[in-house]
Steps between C-alpha positions, in 0.01 A plus 500: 500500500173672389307229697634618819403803489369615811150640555617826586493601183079460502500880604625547147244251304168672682564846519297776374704534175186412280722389236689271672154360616412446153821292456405325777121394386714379155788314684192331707349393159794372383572256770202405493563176288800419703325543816271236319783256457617543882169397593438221313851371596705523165790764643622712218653911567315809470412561085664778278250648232622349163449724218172444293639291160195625314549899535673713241809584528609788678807666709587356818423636823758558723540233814363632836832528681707636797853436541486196248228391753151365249280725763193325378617188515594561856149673590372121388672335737403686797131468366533130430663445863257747644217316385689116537716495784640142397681683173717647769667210595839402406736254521864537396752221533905477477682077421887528617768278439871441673746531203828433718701746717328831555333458165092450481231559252119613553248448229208668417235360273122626592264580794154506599256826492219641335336126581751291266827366421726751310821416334750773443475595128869540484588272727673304697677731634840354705661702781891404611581561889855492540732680811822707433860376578505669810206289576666210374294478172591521141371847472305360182129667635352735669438330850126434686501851719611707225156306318342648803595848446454460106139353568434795728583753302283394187228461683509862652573636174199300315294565801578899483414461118203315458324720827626807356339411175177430663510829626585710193833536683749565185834346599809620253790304663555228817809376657611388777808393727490192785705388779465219749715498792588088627709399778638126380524424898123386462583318212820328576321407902719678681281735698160420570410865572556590111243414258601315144341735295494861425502692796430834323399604116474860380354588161509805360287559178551801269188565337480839218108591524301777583361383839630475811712301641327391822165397211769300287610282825158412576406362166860309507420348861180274333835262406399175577902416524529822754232377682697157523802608566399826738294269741793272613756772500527930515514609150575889448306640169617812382382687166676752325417751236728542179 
């Protein structure tokens, strides 16, 4: 989710690092045209610098990259939104259907950002919700609150990625272990007092790096998923060293 990056990472775009500056000034030039295109109402996503068809050949350069993140790539996109707050705009969107029983199926095929319509390159992508026996279901699927706790924990581990990238942060290994604690009185109506969902979650990400812990749990909270699921309901973050 490049786009959503927040702006809290502008402290890293204008320090006094005067050759991160210079990046800067050339990112700003190369937005320029698509900047151009925003304006004058045509859409379109931030450009990547082709390479020149009419130079002599010669030994590539080595990508700009932190933890398989495309840094300057990413360092565009703040620009671009910086500079156009529309680009920051997204819209992602979910079409279900009942399949019988327990037994549903979501489908993915595009969403809205950067000022356009995307379709998924690979896509569509189909999801299955199912239940367990126990839960009187087929067991066929994963079902819709373990989605919840598989959702969550992507985005925290993209989220701790993509910031630690921003900042230089090298990153050599992230993993992590959920649980969600639900009481199926809510569910099933049989005490008001008990909500339907989760009552509880606790994740606990191990992260092997060379900073602390404490820095690694701040870059992970910029989720936009924790920041979903965390306002409705007490979710305990923990990050461990490995």
């Amino acid at each position: 989710m490049a786009f959503g990056l927040p702006f809290a990472i502008d402290q890293i775009l204008y320090g006094t690092n005067e050759s991160l500056l210079g990046r800067i000034d050339l990112i700003r030039k190369r937005v320029e045209p698509y900047l151009a295109d925003i304006a004058a109402g045509r859409g379109g996503v931030p450009p990547r610098k082709g390479p020149d068809m009419t130079a002599q050949p010669q030994m590539n350069e080595p990508a700009t990259a932190m933890n398989g993140v495309d840094v300057t790539a990413l360092f565009e996109t703040i620009d671009a939104v910086k500079q156009t707050p529309a680009v920051a705009d997204f819209q992602f969107r979910v079409s279900n259907r009942w399949m019988g029983g327990d037994r549903n199926r979501s489908t993915i095929r595009g969403f809205h950002g950067a000022c356009e319509e995307h379709a998924h390159a690979n896509g569509p992508f189909e999801m299955d919700n199912a239940e367990p026996p126990v839960l009187l279901g087929d067991g066929a699927a994963a079902n819709p609150v373990e989605y919840v706790l598989h959702a969550l924990a992507g985005c925290l581990t993209t989220t701790m990625v993509y910031h630690a990238a921003a900042r230089g942060i090298a990153l050599e290994k992230v993993q992590s272990d959920l649980e969600g604690d639900l009481d199926l009185k809510g569910f099933l109506d049989l005490d008001g007092t008990v909500r339907k969902g989760f009552k509880a979650v606790r994740v606990t990400m191990k992260v092997k790096s060379d900073v602390e812990a404490d820095t690694l749990a701040s870059l992970a909270q910029f989720s936009p998923v924790y920041d979903i699921v965390s306002k409705s309901l007490p979710v305990e973050l923990v990050v461990q060293k490995i």
